[in-house]
KETOR-770267 format. One record per residue: z, x, y of N, C-alpha, C in turn; residue in one letter; residue number from 0. Coordinates in pm, 1 decimal. Layout:
% residues N
NODE, Z, X, Y, Z, X, Y, Z, X, Y, A, NUM $
...
This chain:
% residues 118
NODE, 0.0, 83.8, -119.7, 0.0, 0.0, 0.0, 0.0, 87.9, 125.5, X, 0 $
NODE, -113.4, 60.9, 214.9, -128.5, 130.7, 371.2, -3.5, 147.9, 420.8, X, 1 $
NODE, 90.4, 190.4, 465.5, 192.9, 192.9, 555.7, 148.3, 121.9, 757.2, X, 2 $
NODE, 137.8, -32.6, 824.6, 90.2, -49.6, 902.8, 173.0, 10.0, 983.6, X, 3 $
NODE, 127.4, -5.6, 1109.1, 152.6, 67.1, 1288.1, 262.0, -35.0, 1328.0, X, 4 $
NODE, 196.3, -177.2, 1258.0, 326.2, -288.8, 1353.6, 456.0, -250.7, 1246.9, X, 5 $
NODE, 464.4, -231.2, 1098.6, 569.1, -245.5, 1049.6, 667.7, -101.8, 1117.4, X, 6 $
NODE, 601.4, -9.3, 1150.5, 671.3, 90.6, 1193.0, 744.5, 61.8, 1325.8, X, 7 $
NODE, 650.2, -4.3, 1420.8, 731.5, -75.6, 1516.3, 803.3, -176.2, 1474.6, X, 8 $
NODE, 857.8, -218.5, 1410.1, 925.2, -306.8, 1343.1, 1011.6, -227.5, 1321.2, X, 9 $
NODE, 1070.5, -146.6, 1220.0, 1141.1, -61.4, 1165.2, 1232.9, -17.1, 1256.9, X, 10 $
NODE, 1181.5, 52.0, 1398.7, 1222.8, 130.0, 1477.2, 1286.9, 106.0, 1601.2, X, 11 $
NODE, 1248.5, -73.0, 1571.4, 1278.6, -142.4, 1736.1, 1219.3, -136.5, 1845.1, X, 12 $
NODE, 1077.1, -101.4, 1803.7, 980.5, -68.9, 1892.0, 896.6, -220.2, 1951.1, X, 13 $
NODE, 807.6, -212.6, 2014.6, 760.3, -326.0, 2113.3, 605.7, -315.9, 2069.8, X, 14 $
NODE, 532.0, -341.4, 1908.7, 444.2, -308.9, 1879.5, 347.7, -429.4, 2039.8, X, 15 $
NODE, 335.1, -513.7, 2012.1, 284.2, -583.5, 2119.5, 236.3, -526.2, 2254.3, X, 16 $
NODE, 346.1, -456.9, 2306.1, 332.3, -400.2, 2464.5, 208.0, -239.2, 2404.3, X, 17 $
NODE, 271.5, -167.7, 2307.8, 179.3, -44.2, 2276.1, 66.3, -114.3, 2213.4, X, 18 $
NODE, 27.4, -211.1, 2137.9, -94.8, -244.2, 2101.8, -175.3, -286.2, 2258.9, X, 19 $
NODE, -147.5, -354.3, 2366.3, -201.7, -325.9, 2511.8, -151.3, -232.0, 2558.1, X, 20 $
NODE, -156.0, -145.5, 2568.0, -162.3, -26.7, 2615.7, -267.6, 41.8, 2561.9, X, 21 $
NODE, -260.5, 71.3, 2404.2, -328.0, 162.5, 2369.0, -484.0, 92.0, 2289.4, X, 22 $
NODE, -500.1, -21.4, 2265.6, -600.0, -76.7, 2253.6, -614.2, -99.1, 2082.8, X, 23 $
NODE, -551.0, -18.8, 2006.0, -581.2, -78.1, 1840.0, -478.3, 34.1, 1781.9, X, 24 $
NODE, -491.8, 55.6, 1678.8, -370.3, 122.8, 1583.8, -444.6, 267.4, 1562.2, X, 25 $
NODE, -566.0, 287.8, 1538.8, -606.4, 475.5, 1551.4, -579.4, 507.0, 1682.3, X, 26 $
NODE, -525.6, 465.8, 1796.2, -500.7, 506.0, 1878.5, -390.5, 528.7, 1903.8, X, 27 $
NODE, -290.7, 426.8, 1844.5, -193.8, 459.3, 1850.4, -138.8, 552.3, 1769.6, X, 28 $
NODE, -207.8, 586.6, 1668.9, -134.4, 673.6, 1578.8, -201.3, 820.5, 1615.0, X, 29 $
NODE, -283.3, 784.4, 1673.6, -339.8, 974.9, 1750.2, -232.4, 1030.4, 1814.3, X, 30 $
NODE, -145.0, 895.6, 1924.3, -77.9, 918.0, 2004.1, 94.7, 953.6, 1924.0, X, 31 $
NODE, 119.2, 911.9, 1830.4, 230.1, 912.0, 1744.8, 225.9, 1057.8, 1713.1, X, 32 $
NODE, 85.3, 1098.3, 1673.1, 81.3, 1266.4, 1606.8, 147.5, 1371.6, 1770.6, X, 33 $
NODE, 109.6, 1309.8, 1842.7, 123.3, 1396.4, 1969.4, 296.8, 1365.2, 1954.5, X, 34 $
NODE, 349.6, 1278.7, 2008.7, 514.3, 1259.2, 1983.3, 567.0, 1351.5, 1886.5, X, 35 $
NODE, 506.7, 1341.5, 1720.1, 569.9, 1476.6, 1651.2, 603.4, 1616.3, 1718.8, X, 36 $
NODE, 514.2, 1620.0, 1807.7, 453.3, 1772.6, 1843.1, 565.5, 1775.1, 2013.3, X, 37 $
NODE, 613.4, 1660.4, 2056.4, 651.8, 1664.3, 2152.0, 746.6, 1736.5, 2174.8, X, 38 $
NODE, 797.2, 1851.2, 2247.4, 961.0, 1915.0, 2245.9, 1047.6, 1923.0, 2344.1, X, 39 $
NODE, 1056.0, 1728.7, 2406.6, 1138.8, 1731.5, 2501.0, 1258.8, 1718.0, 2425.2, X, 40 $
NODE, 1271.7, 1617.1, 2282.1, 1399.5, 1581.3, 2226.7, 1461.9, 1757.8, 2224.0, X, 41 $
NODE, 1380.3, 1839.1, 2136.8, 1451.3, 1959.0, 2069.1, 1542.3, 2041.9, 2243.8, X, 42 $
NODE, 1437.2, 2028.4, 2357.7, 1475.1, 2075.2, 2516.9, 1627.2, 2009.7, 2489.5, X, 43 $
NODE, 1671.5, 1896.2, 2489.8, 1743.8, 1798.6, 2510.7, 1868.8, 1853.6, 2417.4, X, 44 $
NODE, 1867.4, 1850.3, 2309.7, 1962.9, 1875.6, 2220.3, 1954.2, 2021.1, 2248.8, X, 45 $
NODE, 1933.7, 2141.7, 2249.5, 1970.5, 2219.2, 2320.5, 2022.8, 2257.0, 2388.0, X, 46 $
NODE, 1993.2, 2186.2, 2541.2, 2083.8, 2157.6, 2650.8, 2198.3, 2113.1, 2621.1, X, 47 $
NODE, 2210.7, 2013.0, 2545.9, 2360.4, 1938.6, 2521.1, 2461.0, 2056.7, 2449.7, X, 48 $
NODE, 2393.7, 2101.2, 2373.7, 2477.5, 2235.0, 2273.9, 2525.7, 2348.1, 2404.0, X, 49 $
NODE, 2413.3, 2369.4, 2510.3, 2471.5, 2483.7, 2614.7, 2583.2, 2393.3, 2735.0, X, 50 $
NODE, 2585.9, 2292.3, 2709.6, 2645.2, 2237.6, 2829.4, 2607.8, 2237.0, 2932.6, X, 51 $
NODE, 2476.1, 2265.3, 2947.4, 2393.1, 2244.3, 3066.6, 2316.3, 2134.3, 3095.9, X, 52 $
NODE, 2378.9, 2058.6, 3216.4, 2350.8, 1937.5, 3221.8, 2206.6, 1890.1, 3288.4, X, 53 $
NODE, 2170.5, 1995.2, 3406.8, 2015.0, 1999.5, 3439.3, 1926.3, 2016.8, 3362.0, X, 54 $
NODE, 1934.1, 2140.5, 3239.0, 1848.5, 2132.5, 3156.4, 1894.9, 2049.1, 3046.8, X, 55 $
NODE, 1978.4, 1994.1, 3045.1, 1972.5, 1850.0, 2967.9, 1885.3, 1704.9, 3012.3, X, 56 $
NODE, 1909.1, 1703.8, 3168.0, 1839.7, 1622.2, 3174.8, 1685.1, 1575.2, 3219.1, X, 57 $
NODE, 1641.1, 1766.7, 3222.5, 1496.2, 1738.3, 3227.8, 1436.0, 1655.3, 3083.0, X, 58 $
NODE, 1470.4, 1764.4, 2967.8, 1484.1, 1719.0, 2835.1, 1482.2, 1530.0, 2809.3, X, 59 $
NODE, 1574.8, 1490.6, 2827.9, 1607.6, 1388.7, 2825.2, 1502.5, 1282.8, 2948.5, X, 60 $
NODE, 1489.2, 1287.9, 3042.8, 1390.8, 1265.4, 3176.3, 1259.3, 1228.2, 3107.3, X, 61 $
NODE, 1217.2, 1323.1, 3004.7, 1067.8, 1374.4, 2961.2, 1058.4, 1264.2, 2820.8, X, 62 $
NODE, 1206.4, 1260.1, 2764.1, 1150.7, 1199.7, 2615.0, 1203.7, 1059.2, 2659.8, X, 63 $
NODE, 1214.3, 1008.2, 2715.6, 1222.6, 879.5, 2840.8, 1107.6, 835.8, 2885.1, X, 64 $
NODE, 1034.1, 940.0, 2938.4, 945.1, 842.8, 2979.1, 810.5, 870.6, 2832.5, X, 65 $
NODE, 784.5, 974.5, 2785.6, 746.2, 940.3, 2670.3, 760.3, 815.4, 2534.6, X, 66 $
NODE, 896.1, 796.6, 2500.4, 931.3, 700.9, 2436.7, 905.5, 546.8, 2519.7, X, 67 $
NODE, 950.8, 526.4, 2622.9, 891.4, 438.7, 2735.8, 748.0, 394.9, 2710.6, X, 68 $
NODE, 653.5, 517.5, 2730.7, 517.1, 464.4, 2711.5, 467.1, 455.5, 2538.4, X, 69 $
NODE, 554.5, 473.8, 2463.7, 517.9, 429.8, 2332.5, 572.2, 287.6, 2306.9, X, 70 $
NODE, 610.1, 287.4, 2375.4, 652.1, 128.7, 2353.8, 788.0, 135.8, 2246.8, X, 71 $
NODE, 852.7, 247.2, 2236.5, 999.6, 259.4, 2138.1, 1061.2, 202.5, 2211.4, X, 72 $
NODE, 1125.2, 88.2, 2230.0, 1204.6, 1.6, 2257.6, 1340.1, 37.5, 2275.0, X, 73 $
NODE, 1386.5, 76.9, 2171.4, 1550.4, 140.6, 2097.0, 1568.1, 279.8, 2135.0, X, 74 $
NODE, 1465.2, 317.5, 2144.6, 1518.4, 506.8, 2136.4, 1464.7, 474.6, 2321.7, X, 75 $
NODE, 1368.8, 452.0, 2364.3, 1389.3, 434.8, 2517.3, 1475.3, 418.7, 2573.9, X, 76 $
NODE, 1542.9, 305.6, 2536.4, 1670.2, 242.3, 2607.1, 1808.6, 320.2, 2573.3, X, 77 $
NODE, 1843.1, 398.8, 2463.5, 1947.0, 509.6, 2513.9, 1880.8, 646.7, 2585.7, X, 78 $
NODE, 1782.4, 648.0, 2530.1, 1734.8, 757.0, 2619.2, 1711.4, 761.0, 2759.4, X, 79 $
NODE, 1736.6, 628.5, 2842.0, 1744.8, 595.6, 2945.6, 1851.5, 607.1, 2992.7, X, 80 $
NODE, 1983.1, 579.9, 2868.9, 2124.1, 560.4, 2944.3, 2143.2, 689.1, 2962.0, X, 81 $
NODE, 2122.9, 809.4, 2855.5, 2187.7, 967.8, 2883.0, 2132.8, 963.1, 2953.1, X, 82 $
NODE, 1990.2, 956.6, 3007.1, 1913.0, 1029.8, 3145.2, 1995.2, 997.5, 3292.4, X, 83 $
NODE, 2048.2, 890.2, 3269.7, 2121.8, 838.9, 3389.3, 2290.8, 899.0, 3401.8, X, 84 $
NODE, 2342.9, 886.3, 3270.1, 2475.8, 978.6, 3275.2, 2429.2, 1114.5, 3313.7, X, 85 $
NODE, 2323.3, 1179.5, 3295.0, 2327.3, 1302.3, 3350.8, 2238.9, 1338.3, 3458.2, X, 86 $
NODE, 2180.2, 1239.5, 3513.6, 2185.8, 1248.0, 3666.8, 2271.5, 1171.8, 3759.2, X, 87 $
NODE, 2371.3, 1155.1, 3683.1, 2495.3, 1083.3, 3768.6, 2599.0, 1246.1, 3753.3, X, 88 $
NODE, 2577.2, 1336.3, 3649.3, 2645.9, 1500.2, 3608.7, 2781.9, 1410.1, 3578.8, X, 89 $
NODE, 2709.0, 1301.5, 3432.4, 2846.2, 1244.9, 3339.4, 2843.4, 1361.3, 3219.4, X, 90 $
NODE, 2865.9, 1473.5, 3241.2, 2798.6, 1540.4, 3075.1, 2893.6, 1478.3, 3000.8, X, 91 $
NODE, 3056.0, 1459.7, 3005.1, 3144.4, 1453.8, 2899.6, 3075.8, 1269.2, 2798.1, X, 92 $
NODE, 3029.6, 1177.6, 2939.4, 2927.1, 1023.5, 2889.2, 2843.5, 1078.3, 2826.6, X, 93 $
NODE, 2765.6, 1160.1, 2850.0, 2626.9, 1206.0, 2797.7, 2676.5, 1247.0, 2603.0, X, 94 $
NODE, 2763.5, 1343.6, 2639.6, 2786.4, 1412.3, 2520.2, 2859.4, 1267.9, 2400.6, X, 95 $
NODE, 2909.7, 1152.8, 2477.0, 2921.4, 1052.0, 2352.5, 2779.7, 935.6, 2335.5, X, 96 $
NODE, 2687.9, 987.9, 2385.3, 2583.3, 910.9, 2396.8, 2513.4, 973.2, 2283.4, X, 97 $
NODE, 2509.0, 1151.5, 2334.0, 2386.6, 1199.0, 2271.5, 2380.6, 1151.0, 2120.4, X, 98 $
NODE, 2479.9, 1141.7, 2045.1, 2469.1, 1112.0, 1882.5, 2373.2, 995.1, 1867.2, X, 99 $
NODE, 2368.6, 828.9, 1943.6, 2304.4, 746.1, 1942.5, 2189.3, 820.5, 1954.4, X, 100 $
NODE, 2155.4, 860.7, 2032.9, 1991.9, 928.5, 2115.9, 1926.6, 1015.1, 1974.9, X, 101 $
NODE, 2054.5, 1081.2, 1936.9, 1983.1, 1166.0, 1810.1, 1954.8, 1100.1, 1679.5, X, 102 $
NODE, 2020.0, 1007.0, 1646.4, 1990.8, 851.3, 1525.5, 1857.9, 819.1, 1571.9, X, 103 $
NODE, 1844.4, 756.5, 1714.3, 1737.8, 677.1, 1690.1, 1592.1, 768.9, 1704.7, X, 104 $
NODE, 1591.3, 865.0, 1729.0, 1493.5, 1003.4, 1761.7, 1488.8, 1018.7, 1608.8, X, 105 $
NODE, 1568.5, 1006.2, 1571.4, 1538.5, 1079.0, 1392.5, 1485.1, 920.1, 1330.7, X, 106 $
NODE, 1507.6, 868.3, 1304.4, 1464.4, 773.4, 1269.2, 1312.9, 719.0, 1289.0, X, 107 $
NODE, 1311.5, 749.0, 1440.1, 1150.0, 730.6, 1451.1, 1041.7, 839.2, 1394.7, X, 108 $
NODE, 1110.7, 919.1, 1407.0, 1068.8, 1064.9, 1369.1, 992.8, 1078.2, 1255.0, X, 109 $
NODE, 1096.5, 1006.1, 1092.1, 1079.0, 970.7, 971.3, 997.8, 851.2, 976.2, X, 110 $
NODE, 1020.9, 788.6, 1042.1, 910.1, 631.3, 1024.2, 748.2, 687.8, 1046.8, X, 111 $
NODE, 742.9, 801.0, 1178.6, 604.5, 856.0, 1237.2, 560.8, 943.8, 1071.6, X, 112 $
NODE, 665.9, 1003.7, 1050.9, 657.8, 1058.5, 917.2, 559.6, 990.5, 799.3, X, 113 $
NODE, 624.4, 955.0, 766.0, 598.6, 841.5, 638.6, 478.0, 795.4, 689.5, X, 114 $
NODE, 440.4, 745.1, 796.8, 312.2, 664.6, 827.9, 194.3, 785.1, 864.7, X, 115 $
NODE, 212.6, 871.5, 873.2, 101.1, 998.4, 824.7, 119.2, 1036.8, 703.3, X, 116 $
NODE, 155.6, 970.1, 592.7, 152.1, 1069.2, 462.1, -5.1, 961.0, 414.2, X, 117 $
């Protein structure tokens, strides 16, 4: 059985609807999914959080925001929105009980993008 584009948005809490207008059909979207693998704002991000550096945390975080945003990830957008804001508010100690959510739902999509390229 194919693995589809909507069940993955499904899976992930994603907004298959809004990325199917956007991106116009499902090889497109999944061109764009291969690029997300390759993306290294999350790895910027978790980095930062490990140095305690909260600027370069929140470029990191800034970047896989508005990336996840325009994929239409629903779930991983929306905490990735809240750390971006604890750490341009310089909440690192908020940030640092956030980041675990941010890193669940990043992995998760991660494995779903996974699985739907095998």
């Amino acid at each position: 059985m194919v693995y589809m584009i909507e069940e993955l948005y499904n899976h992930i809490g994603g907004d298959y609807a809004k990325a199917i207008s956007r991106m116009q059909n499902d090889e497109r979207i999944k061109k764009y999914l291969k690029f997300f693998l390759m993306d290294e704002s999350y790895q910027q991000l978790a980095q930062a959080m490990e140095a305690h550096n909260c600027e370069e945390a929140f470029r990191g975080a800034h970047t896989l925001k508005g990336v996840s945003q325009n994929m239409a990830f629903a779930v991983l957008g929306n905490i990735v929105e809240q750390i971006t804001e604890e750490l341009r508010a310089k909440d690192f100690d908020k940030a640092l009980e956030t980041f675990p959510k941010v890193t669940e739902s990043y992995q998760k999509v991660i494995e779903e993008i996974k699985r739907i390229m095998e």
